[in-house]
Structures are given as C-alpha cells and as structure tokens.
N, C-alpha and C positions, 0 to 999 in steps of 0.2 A: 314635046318641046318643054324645056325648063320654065318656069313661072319665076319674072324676074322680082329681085328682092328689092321690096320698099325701104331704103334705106331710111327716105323722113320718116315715114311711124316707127321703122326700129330705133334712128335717135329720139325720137318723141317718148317713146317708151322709157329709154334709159333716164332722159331726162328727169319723167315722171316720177321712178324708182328715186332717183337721185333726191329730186325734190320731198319724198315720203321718206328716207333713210335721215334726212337732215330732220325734220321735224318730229321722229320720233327718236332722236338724240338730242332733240332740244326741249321733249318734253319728259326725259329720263334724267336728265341731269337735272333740270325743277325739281324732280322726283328725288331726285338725291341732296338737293340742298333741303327740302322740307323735309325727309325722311334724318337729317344727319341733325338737324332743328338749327342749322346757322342760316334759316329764313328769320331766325331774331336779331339777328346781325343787322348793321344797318349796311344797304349797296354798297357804301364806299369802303366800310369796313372789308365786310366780304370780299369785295375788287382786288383791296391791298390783299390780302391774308394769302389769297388765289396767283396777285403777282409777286408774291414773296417766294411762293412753292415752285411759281415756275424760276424764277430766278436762282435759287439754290443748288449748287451745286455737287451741298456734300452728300455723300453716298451712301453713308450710314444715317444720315437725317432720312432720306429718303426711302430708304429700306425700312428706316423704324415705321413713316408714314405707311407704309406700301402695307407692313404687319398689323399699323393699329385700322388700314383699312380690310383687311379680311376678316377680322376679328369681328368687325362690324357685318360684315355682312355674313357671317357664320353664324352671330349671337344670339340670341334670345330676343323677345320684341323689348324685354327688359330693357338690355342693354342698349336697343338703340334709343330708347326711349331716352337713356341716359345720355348721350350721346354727347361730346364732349365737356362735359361734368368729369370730377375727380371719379376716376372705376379705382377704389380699392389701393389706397395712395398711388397711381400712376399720374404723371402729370401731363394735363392738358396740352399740347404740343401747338407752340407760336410758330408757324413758319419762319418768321422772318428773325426770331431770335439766335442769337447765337449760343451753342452750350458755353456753359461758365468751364474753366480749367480745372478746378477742383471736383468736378464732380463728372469723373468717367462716365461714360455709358448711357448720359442724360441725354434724351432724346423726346 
C-alpha cells in the first residue's frame, strides 16, 4: 500500500524555499547597489533614479542601460570600481532625463 503524501510539509517546504530565494535576492541586489557604489547615493535619491528606470519607456535608453550593465559585470574590478564615474568620455546615464535632440545616439 502507497504511503500517503504530506501535503503540509510539502507546502511547508515550498514555503521555506520561497522564504530563502526572496532573501537571497534581497541580499544580492545590496550586493549590487554597494558593488555599482550608488550606496553613496542618498535612499531617496536611489528611490527616484530606480523609479525613473522603471517608468521609462524608451527602448533604446533601456537597451543602452541593459549594455552599460553587462559591461559592468564583464569588467575589470577596475572598472567597477569606477562605476558610474565618466569611463573614457562616456556619459554617466540619468534615468529620468531625457536625450537632448541635438545629440543622436545619447544614451
């Protein structure tokens, strides 16, 4: 005869999992504001700058984000160390600004 299945300890389980996957996404993303050094930022800055990115729409901003973040995480410790500092005349990217019309390609 079959041995019936505990469904409370399997939810309990899932739970537990659940409970451990959020916390070690909440302490990877720390990881990544202190590693990217906008922990010099102040919260509310950060906040905005964070609800700027998600509010944007355009697709080439996002794409350029999307490139200057692999970049980062492909680079040198140098480079992150620099980490949104001028790299080599590129400019520091404001989420929430808009390109100017004179200058294609600003991102």
């Amino acid at each position: 005869m079959r041995k019936p299945r505990d469904y409370d300890a399997e939810l309990q389980a899932l739970n537990d999992k659940a409970k451990q996957l959020r916390s070690r996404k909440q302490t990877q993303l720390g990881e990544l504001v202190i590693a990217t050094g906008a922990d010099a930022l102040g919260t509310e800055v950060l906040a905005g700058v964070l609800l700027a990115a998600i509010g944007n729409d355009d697709p080439s901003r996002k794409e350029a984000w999307r490139k200057r973040g692999a970049a980062f995480f492909q680079g040198s410790n140098s480079t992150r160390r620099s980490a949104g500092k001028d790299l080599g005349g590129a400019q520091a990217v404001d989420p929430g600004a808009q390109p100017s019309a004179g200058t294609p390609g600003t991102a």
